[in-house]
Each structure stands twice: as structure tokens, then as C-alpha cells.
C-alpha positions in Angstrom: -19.1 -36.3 14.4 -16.8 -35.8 11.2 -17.1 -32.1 11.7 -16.4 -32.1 15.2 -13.2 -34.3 14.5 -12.5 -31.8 12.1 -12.6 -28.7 14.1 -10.3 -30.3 16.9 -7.8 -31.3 14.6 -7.6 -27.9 13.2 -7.1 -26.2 16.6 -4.7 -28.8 17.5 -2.9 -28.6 14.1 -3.1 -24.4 14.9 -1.9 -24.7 18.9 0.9 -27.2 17.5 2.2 -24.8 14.9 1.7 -21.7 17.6 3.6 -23.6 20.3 6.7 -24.2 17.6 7.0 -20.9 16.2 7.0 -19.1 19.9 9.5 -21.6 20.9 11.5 -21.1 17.5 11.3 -16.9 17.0 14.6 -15.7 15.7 16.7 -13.5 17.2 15.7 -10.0 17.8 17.4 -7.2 15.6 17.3 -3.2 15.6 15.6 -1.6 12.7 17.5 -0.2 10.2 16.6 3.2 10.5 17.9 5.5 8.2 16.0 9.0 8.0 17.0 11.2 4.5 18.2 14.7 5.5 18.0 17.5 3.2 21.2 18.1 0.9 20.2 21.9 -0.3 17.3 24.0 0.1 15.2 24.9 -3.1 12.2 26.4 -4.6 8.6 25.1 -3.3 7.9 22.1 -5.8 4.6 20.1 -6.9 3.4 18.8 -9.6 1.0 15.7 -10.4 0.9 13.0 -13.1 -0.6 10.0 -14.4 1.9 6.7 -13.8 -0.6 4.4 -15.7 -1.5 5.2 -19.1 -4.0 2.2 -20.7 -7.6 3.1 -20.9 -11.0 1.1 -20.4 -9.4 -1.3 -17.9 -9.3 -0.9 -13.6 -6.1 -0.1 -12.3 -5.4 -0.2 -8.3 -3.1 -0.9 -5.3 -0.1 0.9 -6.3 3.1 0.7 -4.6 6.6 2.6 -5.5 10.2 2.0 -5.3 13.4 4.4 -6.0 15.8 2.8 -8.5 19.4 3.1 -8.4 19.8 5.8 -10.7 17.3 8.3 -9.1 14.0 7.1 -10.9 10.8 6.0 -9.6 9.4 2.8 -10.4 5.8 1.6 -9.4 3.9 -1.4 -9.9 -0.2 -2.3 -9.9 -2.3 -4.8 -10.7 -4.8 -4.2 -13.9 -7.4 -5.7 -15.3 -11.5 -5.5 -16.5 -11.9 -5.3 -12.7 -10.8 -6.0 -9.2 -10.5 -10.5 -8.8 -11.0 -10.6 -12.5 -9.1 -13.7 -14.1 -7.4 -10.9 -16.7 -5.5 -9.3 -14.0 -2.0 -8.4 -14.5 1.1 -6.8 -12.7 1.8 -4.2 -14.5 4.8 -1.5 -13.9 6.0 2.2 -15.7 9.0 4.2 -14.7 9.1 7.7 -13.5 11.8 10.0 -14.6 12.4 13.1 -12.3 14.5 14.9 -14.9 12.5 14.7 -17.5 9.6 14.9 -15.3 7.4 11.8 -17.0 6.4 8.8 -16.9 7.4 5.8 -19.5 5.4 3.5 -20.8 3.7 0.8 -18.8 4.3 -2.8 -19.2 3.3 -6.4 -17.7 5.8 -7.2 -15.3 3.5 -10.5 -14.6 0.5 -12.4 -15.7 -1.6 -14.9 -13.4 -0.8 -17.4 -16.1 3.0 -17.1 -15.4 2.5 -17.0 -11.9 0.1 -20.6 -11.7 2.9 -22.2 -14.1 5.8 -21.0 -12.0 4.1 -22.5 -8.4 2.3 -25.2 -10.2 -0.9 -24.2 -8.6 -4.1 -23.0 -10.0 -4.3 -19.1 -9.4 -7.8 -17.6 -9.7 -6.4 -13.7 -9.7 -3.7 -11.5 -8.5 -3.1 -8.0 -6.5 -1.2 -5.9 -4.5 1.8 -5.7 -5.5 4.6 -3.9 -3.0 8.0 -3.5 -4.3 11.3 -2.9 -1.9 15.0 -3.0 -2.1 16.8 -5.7 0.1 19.6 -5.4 2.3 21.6 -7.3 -1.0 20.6 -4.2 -3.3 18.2 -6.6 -5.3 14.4 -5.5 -5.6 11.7 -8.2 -3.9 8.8 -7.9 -5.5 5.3 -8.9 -3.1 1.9 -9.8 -4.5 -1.3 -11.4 -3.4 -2.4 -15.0 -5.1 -5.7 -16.8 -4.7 -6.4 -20.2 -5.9 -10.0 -20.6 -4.4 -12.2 -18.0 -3.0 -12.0 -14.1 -2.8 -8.9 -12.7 -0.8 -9.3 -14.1 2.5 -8.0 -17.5 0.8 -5.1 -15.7 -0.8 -1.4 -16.3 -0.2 1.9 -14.0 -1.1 4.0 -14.5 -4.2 7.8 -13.1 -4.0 10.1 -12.8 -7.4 13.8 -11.2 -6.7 15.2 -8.3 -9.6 18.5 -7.8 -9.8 18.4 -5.6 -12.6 16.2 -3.2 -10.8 13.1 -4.5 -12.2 13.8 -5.2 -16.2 13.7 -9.4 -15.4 12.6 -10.9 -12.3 13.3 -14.4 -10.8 10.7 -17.0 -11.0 7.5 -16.7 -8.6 7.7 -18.2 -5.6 5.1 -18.3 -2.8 5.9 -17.5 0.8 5.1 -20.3 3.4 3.5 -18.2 6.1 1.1 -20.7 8.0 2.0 -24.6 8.3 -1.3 -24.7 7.7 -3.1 -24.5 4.4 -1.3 -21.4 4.1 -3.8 -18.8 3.6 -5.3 -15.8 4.2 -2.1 -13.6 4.0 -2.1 -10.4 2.3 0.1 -7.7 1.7 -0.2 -3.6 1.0 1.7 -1.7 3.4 5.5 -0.7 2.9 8.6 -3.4 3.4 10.9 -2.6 5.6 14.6 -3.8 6.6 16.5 -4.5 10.1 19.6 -4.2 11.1 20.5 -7.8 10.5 19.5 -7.7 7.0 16.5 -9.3 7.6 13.3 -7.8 6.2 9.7 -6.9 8.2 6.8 -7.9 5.6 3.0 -5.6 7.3 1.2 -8.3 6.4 -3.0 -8.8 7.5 -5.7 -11.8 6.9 -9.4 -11.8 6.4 -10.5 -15.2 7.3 -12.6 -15.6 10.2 -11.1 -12.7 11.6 -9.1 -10.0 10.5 -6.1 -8.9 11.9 -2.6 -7.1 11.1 1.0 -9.2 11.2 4.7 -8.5 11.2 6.3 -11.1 9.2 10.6 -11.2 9.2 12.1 -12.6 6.3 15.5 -13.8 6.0 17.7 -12.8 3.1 16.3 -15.8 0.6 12.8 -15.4 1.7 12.0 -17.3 4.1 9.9 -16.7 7.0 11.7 -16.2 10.6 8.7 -15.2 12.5 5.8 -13.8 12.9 4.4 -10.8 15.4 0.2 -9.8 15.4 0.0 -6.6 16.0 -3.8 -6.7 17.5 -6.1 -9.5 18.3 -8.8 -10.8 16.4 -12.2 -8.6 17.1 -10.6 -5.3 16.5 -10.6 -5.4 12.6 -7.5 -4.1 11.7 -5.4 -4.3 8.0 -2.8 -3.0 5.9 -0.5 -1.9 8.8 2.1 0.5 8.6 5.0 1.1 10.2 6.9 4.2 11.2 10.0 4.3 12.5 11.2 6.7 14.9 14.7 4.9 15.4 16.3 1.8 16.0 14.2 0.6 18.2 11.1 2.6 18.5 8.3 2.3 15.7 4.6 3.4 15.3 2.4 1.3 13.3 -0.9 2.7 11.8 -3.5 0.3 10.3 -7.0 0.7 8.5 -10.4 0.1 10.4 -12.6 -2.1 9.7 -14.6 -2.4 12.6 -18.2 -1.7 13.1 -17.9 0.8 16.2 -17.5 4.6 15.7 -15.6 6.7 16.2 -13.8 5.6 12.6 -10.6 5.9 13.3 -7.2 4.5 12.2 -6.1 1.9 14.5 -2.5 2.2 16.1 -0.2 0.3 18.0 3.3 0.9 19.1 6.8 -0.9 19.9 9.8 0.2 22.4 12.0 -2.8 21.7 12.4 -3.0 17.4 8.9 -5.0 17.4 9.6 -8.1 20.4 6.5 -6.3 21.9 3.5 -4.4 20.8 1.4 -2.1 22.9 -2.6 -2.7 22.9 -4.4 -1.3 19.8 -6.0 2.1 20.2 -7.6 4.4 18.0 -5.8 7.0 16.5 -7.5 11.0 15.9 -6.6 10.4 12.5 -10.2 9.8 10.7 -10.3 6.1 8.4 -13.8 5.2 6.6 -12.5 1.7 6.4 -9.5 2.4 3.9 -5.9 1.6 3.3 -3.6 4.6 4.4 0.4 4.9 4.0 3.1 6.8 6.0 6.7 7.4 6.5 9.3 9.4 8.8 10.9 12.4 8.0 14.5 13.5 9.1 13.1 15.9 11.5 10.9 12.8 13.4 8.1 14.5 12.0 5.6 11.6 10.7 3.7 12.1 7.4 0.7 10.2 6.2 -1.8 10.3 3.4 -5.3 8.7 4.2 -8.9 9.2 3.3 -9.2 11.5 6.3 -13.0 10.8 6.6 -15.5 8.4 8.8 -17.2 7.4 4.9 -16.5 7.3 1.4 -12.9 7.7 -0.5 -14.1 11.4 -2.2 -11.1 13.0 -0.8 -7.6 12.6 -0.3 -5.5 13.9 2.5 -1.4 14.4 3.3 -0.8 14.8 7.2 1.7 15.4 9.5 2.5 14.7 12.8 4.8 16.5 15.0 4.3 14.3 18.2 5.0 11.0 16.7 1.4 10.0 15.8 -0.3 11.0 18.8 -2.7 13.9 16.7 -2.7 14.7 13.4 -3.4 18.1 11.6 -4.0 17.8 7.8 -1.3 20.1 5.8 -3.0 19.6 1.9 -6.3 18.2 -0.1 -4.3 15.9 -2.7 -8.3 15.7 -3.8 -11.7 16.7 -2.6 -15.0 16.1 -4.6 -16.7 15.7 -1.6 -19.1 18.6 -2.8 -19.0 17.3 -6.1 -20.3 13.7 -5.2 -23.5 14.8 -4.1 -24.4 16.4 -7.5 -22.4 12.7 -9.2 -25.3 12.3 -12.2 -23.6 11.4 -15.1 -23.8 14.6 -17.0 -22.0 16.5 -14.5 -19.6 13.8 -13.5 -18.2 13.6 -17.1 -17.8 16.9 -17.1 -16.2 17.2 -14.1 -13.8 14.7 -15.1 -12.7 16.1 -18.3 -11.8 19.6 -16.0 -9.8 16.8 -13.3 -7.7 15.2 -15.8 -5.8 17.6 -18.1 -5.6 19.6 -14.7 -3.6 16.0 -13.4 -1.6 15.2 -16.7 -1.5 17.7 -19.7 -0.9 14.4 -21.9 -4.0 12.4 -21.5 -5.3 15.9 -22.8 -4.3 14.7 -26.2 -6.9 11.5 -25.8 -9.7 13.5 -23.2 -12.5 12.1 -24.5 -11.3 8.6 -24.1 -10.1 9.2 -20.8 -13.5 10.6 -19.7 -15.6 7.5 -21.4 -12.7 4.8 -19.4 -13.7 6.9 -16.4 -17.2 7.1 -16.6 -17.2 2.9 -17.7 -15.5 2.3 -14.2 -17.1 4.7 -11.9 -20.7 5.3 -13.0 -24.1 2.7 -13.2 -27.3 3.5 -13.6 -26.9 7.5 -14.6 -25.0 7.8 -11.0 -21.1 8.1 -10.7 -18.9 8.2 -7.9 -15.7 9.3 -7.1 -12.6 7.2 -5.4 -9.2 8.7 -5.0 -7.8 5.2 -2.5 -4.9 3.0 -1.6 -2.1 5.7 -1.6 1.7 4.8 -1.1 4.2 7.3 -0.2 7.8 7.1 -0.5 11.0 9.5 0.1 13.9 9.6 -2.2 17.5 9.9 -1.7 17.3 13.5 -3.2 14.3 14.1 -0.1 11.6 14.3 -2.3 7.8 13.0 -1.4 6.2 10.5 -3.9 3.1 9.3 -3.3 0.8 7.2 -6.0 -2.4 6.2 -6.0 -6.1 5.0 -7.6 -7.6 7.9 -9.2 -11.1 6.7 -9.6 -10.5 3.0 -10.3 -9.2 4.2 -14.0 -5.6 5.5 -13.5 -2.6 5.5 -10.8 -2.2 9.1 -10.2 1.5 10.2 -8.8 2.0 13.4 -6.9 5.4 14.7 -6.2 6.6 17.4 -3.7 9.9 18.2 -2.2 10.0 19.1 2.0 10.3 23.2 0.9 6.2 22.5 -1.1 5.4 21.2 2.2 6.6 23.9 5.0 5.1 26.1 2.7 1.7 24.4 2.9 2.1 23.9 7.0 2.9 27.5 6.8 -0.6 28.3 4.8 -2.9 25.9 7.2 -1.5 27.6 10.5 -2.4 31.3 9.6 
């Protein structure tokens, strides 16, 4: 009887706060849609690094953000592993001119963050960094206090120093009630009105992607889902094609093949959502990332498989998202991982790694031991390149960071003449 009590109250508590926020959406706004042309043509350009640089510790769930002077800055959680109570937010700067990578530091513990909300915080991740309409940074990461991540909540802190000190933690109020389940991975992005779209998803129960809007202190206006519960969709993201049109792709994590990346699009800046579909783009359950180019070309980097993160893939689209045709491997060991004992995979690795960052040369054989800790058990190892985040500079060049076998963030970097080059390569 208590139970049953229980269970009407909830859906009555969850009708109540439905009913109020579809009566009580914010006014819609255009996206603010701003495509980076190309200044200059020059050479083709790659070249690959490490971003993180501890060792014998899991790194994951990168993001990136362009500072104001030109550099890159990215942000991911670390610790002994994944929902471990020693994670931390940690954060290194990329310099494009000298073409490395500083040193990495703890932008925030999960000590600092349960003081600050006064709340008991079991672990931390994903952190996703943007610049606001104001010019400050917002800094997004996922707390949970009990449970694994489908109890989790966002946490917000606001730089305006472009990262060197941050405000105070503060969590989001998404849901009147209890307030979980609200995760965060894909890229921020801002409308017209200054107001800022959060791709948010849950886990609990059911999991399904968001849109949240958030005014310019933080606040939530409103919130869109982007498909119903049964599909299994997360970590949307969105792709503008202007100021009102916008494709959103989002990881599978349904049971029913074909494996495919889940899509959804919007004609009117996001005040409605077509059905989900599949996409032809390939997803073995995995987060993927995206943005537009200046051309309306769409690019994407995704684990363009039905299983397993072995390999890494950059797309394009020239038909806004309808097909897909793969331009670059940013990694395959596909053949590799079927051959993963542990004397070949450590060998392997100490090829992969001076070949990604002639630095960690200088320390290979500690860099192959952190490796093999993370990735192998029992004599077997396996290979994870996941969670990729792409952005575009004011200067047009492609960023895009990642995990590189649980062990480091790897960043690859490419201006738009590396990739007609590689187009040019695949179609002859």
C-alpha cells in the first residue's frame, strides 16, 4: 500500500512539474550560428599529441575550448579509474605556436566540489567547457552523491580569466524533482538571445537525450527531449546548419541492429524535433562529436563500427547528415586486437606512442607499463581510442581530443587544406 502511494505520488509530482514547465517554456530564439571561413589557404597540416601527461592513473571524457589568445584549452576527469572517489578535473593548455602542450593541473577535486554544494559527492566526470555569450568560460561536469551515473546531477563554475580561477560550484536544478539523472558530454552551444543550449541525456529507468536552455546566470529556461524513452539514445549533438535549422546526432544504446547513430532534426531553432531515426553512420554504443563547416559540410569523428572502440574515424557529410563517407583512420588496431596478448600489446604500444608524442619518448617505458596497468588483465589487453570532441578555431583549424586507451587524452590537429587533401585520397 506504502509503495503504491508512493508510485502515484511520484507520477503526480512528475505530471505536475511537466504540466508547469510546458505552460512556462521561454521564448523561442534563433541559434547563433556563426560558421569560420577560411582567412588564407596554406600547406596540408597534421600533427598529433598527448594533452595529458601523468602516468599510472585513467584519464577520460575530454572536452576543449579556444581561449582568447588563440590557445586550446581542454579539460578531463582523472583518477585510479572511472567513479573512483580520487577523481579529479583536471586541465592543460595547448599552444599552436609552439605546437605543445603545458602542464596539466587540477582545475577541481570532488572534495571542493561536496564543500561548495554542501552535499556529499561520491565521484565526478565529464567535464565540457564553452564560452558564454558574456565572454566568460562555463565550465559543466557530472556529480553523483548516491549510485553510479544515472543518480548524477550537473555542476557549473563560471571563469572569467579564461580558466586560471573559477567561481564556486554550483549545481544546476534540472528536475523539480530529486534532481537527477542528468548528464552532460556533447558540445554547448549559444542562441541568439544569449541564452545557451546544454545536450544533456539520463540513464534512469530509461535513457534518453535533452536540450536544456540556460539563461545568462545559469538557470534553466526549458527543456526539449529529443526522443522518447525506448529508443536508447545519449550524448546528443547538435549541428547547425543556420539559424534555424540544426541536426542532432546521438549515441545508441539500444539492443536492435542495425548499430547505428541515432538522429533527429529541427526546422524551427529546436521548438520541434523530428522522430528519431537511424543514421548510416555506424555506433557500437559510443559517444561521437561533430561540428559544421563554412561550406555546410558536416564533420564528425565516431567509432565508425557496430562493436568495440579499436578504431577511430573523422567523417564528413556533404548532404547535411543524411550519409556519411569516412575521409581518415585517426586510429585502427582493429587487426591488432585480435593478436592483444600482452607481449605483443606492449609492444605495439611502445611503436603507438613516440609515433603520437615524440616527448613521452623520453619516459616509454613508463608510458607502456601505465598502458598496459589500464588496458590489460589476465595476459589479454585491449585497445580503446573513445569519447572524441572536436572543435574549430578562429584561425579554421580542426581540434579534436580524445581517450587514447584509458591512459592519455590524445589531441589531433589538422587545418581544412590536411583535409581536402585526404577527401581527395579516399575518392580516387
Amino acid at each position: 500500500m506504502k509503495l503504491r502511494v508512493f508510485i502515484l505520488l511520484f507520477i503526480g509530482i512528475a505530471f505536475a512539474s511537466g504540466f508547469y514547465r510546458a505552460s512556462h517554456l521561454a521564448p523561442s530564439a534563433p541559434f547563433q550560428f556563426s560558421p569560420i571561413a577560411v582567412t588564407e589557404q596554406t600547406a596540408a597540416h597534421f600533427e598529433t599529441h598527448f594533452a595529458s601527461s601523468k602516468l599510472f592513473i585513467q584519464v577520460h571524457a575530454a572536452s576543449a575550448v579556444e581561449l582568447k589568445d588563440g590557445r586550446i584549452r581542454s579539460y578531463w576527469f582523472s583518477g585510479s579509474r572511472e567513479g573512483a572517489r580520487d577523481v579529479e578535473i583536471h586541465s592543460a593548455i595547448f599552444d599552436p605556436l609552439l605546437s605543445r602542450w603545458g602542464d596539466e593541473h587540477v582545475v577541481v577535486t570532488r572534495e571542493q566540489t561536496q564543500q561548495s554544494l554542501h552535499r556529499y559527492i561520491s565521484k565526478l566526470g565529464n567535464p565540457v567547457a564553452v564560452r558564454a555569450a558574456d565572454g566568460s568560460l562555463r565550465l559543466f561536469y557530472v556529480t553523483v552523491s548516491l549510485g553510479g551515473w544515472a543518480g548524477s546531477s550537473i555542476t557549473s563554475m563560471i571563469s572569467t580569466d579564461d580558466g586560471t580561477t573559477w567561481s564556486t560550484p554550483k549545481r544546476l536544478i534540472t528536475s523539480p524533482f530529486l534532481n537527477i539523472s542528468t548528464l552532460i558530454k556533447g558540445a554547448p552551444f549559444l542562441y541568439q538571445d544569449g541564452t545557451l543550449g546544454l545536450p544533456v541525456y539520463h540513464e534512469f529507468i530509461s535513457k534518453f537525450a535533452e536540450i536544456l536552455r540556460l539563461d545568462q546566470q545559469g538557470n534553466v529556461l526549458d527543456k526539449q527531449r529529443l526522443a522518447a524513452g525506448g529508443v536508447g539514445t545519449l550524448q546528443p549533438v547538435l549541428l547547425m546548419q543556420d539559424e534555424q535549422r540544426a541536426r542532432v546526432l546521438m549515441r545508441y544504446d539500444g539492443i536492435a541492429p542495425p548499430y547505428r547513430a541515432i538522429t533527429v532534426t529541427t526546422q524551427n531553432a529546436g521548438k520541434n524535433w523530428s522522430s528519431p531515426k537511424k543514421s548510416t553512420m555506424r555506433n557500437s554504443d559510443a559517444a561521437l562529436t561533430g561540428l559544421t563547416l563554412a561550406d555546410g559540410r558536416l564533420l564528425a569523428v565516431s567509432n565508425d563500427l557496430e562493436r568495440g572502440r579499436e578504431a577511430l574515424s573523422l567523417m564528413i557529410s556533404s548532404d547535411v547528415g543524411e550519409t556519411w563517407q569516412e575521409v581518415a583512420k585517426l586510429e585502427d588496431q582493429l587487426a591488432a586486437n585480435q593478436h592483444a596478448d600482452q607481449k605483443n600489446y606492449a609492444e605495439n604500444i611502445a611503436t603507438l606512442i613516440p609515433q603520437t608524442d615524440a616527448l613521452m619518448a623520453e619516459k616509454l617505458a613508463d608510458a607502456v607499463e601505465s598502458t598496459e596497468r589500464t588496458t590489460c588483465s589476465n595476459g589479454q589487453c585491449r585497445y580503446e581510442f573513445s569519447y572524441p570532441y572536436m572543435i574549430q578555431t578562429q584561425r579554421a583549424d580542426v581540434h579534436v581530443v580524445y581517450t587514447w586507451n584509458r591512459t592519455f587524452i590524445k589531441h589531433v590537429s589538422f587545418n581544412l587544406a590536411w583535409l581536402e587533401q585526404q577527401l581527395n585520397h579516399a575518392n580516387h
